[in-house]
C-alpha positions in Angstrom: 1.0 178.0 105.4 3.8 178.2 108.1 0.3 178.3 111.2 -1.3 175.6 109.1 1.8 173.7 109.4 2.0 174.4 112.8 -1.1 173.0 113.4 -1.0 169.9 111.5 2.2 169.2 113.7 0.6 169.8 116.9 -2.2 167.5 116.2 0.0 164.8 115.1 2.0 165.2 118.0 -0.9 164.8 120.2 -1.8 161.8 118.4 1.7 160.1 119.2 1.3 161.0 122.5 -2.3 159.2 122.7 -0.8 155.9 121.6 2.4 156.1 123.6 0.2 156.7 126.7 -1.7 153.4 125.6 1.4 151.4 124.7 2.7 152.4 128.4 -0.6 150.8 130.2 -0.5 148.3 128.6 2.8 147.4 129.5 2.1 148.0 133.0 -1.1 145.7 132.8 1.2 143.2 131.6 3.7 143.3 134.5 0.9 143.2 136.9 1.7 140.5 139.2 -0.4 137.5 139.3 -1.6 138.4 143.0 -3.8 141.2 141.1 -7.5 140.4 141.3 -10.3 141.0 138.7 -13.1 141.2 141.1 -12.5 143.1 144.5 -15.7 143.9 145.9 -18.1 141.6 146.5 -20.9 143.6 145.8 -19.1 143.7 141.9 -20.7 140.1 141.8 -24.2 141.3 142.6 -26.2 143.7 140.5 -25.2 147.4 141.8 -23.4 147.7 138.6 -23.2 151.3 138.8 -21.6 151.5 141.8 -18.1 153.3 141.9 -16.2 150.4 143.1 -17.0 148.6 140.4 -16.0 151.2 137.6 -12.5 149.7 136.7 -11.5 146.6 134.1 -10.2 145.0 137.0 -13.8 144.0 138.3 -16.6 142.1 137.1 -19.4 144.3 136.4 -22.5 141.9 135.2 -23.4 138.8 137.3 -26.0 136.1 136.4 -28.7 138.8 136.7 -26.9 141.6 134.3 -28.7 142.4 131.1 -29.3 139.7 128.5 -27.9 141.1 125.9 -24.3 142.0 128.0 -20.7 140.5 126.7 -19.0 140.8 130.0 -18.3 137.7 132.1 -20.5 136.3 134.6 -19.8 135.1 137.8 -22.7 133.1 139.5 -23.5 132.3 143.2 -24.7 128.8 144.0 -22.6 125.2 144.7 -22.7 124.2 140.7 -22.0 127.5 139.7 -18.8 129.5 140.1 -19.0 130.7 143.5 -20.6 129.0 146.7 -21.6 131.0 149.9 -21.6 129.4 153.3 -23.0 131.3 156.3 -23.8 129.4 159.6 -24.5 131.9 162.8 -24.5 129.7 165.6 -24.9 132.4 168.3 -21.4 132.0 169.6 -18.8 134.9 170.4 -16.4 133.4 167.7 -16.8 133.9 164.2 -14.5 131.7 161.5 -13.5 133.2 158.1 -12.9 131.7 155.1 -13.4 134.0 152.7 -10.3 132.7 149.8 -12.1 129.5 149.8 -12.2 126.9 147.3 -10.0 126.7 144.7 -8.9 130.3 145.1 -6.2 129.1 148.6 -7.3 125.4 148.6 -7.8 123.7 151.8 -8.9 127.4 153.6 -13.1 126.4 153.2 -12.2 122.0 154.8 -10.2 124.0 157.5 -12.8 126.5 158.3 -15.0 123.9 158.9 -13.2 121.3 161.0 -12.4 124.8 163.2 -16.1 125.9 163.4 -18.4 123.1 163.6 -17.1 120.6 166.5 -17.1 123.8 168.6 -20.7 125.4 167.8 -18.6 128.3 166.5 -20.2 130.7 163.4 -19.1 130.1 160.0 -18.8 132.1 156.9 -17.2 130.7 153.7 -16.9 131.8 150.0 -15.8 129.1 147.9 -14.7 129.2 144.4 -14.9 126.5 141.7 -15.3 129.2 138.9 -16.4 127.6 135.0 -14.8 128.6 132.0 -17.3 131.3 130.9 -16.2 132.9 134.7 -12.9 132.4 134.7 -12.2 133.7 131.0 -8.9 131.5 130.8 -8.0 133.2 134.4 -7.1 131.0 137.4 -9.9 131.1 140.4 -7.2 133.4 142.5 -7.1 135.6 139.3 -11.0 135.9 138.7 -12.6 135.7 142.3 -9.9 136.5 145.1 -11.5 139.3 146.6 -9.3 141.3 149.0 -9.4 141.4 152.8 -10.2 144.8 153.3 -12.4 144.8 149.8 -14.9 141.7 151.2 -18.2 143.5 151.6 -20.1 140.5 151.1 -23.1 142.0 153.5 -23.5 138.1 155.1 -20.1 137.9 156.0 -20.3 141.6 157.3 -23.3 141.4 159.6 -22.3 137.8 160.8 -18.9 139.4 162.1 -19.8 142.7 163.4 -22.8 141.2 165.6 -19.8 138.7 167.5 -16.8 140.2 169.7 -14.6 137.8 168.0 -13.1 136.1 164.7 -10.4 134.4 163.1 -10.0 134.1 159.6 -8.4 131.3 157.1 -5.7 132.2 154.6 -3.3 130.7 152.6 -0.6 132.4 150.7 1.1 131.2 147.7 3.5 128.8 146.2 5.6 131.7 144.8 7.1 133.1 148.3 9.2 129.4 148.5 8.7 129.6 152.4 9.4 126.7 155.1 6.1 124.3 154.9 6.0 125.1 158.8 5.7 128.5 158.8 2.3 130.1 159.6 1.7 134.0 159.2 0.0 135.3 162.7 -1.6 138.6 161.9 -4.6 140.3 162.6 -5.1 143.1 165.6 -6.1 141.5 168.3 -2.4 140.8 169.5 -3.3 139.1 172.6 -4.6 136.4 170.5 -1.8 136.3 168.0 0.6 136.1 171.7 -1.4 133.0 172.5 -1.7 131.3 168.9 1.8 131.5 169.2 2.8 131.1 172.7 0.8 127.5 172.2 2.1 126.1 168.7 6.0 126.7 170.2 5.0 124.8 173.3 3.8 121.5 171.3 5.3 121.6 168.3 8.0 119.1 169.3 5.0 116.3 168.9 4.8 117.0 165.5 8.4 118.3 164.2 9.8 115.2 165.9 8.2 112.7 164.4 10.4 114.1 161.1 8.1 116.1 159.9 8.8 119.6 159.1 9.5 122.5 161.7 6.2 124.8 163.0 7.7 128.0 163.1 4.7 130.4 163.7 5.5 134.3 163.1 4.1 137.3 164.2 3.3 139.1 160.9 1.6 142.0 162.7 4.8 143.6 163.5 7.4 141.7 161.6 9.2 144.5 160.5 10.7 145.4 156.5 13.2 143.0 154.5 12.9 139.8 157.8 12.8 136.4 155.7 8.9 135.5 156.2 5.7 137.0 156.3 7.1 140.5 155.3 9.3 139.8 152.7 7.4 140.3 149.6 4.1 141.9 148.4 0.9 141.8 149.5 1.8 141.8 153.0 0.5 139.4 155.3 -0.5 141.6 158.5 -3.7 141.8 158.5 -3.7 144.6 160.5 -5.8 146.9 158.7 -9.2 148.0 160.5 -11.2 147.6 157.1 -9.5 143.7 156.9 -12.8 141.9 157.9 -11.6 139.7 160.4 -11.0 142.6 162.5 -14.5 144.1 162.0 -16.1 142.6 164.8 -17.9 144.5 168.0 -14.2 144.7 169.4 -12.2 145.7 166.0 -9.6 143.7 166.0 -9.5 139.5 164.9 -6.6 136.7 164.4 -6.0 136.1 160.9 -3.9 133.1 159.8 -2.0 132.7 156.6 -1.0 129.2 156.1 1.5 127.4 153.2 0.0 124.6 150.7 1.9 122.2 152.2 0.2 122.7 156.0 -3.2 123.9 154.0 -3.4 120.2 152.7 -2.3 118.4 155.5 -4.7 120.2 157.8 -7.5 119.8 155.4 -6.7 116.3 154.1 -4.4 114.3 155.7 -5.4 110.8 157.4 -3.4 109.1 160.5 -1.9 110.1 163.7 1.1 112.5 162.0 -2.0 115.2 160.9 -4.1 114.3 163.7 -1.4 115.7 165.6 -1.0 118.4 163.6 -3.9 119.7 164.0 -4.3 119.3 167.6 -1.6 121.6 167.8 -3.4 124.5 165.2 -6.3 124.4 166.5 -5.7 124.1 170.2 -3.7 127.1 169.2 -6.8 128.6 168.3 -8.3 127.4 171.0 -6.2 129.4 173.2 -5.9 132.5 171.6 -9.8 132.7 171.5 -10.1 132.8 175.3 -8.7 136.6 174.8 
């Protein structure tokens, strides 16, 4: 009686223990930040469903080619569908990155473009305008964000790696409250990020002075723990890691620029000589840091 009580006890026991260990995930999924992505491999949108990156509830695992029969969501490629991929090798040595494009950091893809195009420069965008059935009541940044270091998009990949140099297009969010002025200057290539710099603090005075706000431009790339911007607050804004794809190219190491809403839509959108000015300044910066 006294083993079969014994027993009983332990299998209750591990029984508790079972639901606690639920209950406890599921808190934790709850106070995942926003930041956290559902999808963060490319390929997870494209059919290698069995493939180990794709094994966790955080990724998609079916696109619009998935079995007929499957429940999960799908995410499809193509510009009325969710997702809308943009490659244009022009030959050149630089290579320009938008790859949070869309409505995932809005403005990035328009920006991209106005970099690329007037200077015969290659282009790769992936832009997000996700339906209902893909976003599953999630944001875009929530559903398709797909992290730096995680973009294994194959197009974006062999576009980069064939060209000795890139910059990529980033916006961070609302939440970090920073200056509208203040632009993020990662990346590797620190010879670039010296110049991006180097430039924007020379001419900034044509745009600031006119009373619009301050361009404060930060190295993030060394901006060391607990400084007020760029560092402050996870997910870093460096860009300094070798898988980040801007700094996959035939030298390893790109510019990556992370840009507020505020800039993001003037850039993008703005009309008349205030935002022209601005973005002479931006991308003359780029300008210069590209002859490293």
């Amino acid at each position: 009686m006294f083993l079969r009580f014994i027993s009983i006890t332990k299998l209750y026991l591990k029984r508790f223990l079972s639901v606690l260990l639920l209950m406890l995930l599921v808190s934790l999924a709850w106070l995942t930040p926003v930041q956290s992505v559902r999808a963060d491999y490319f390929q997870c949108f494209q059919q290698e469903t069995g493939s180990s990156q794709c094994s966790t509830g955080r990724m998609l695992k079916e696109s619009c080619f998935g079995a007929s029969n499957s429940v999960a969501p799908k995410c499809c490629e193509g510009k009325i569908k969710d997702y809308y991929v943009e490659v244009d090798d022009q030959k050149s040595d630089v290579t320009v990155l938008a790859i949070h494009g869309g409505e995932i950091e809005e403005g990035t893809t328009k920006i991209s473009q106005h970099i690329a195009k007037p200077r015969g420069w290659n282009l790769y965008t992936f832009s997000a305008q996700g339906r209902p059935q893909c976003l599953q009541k999630d944001s875009n940044f929530q559903r398709l964000h797909i992290t730096s270091t995680h973009f294994n998009d194959t197009r974006a990949v062999e576009l980069v790696k064939a060209h000795p140099k890139s910059v990529s297009i980033h916006g961070y969010r609302e939440w970090r409250k920073y200056p509208d002025g203040v632009i993020c200057v990662g990346g590797r290539n620190h010879a670039q990020i010296k110049a991006f710099i180097s430039h924007v603090n020379a001419n900034a005075s044509s745009f600031s002075g006119s009373g619009s706000y301050p361009l404060k431009p930060i190295d993030a790339s060394t901006a060391s723990e607990g400084e007020d911007f760029c560092v402050d607050k996870k997910p870093y804004l460096k860009g300094t890691a070798r898988m980040n794809i801007v700094n996959r190219n035939l030298r390893g190491r790109g510019l990556q620029l992370e840009l507020g809403p505020v800039m993001r839509k003037d850039l993008a959108e703005g009309v008349g000589f205030r935002y022209d000015t601005l973005r002479t300044i931006i991308y003359g910066a780029i300008d210069e840091a590209m002859k490293f």
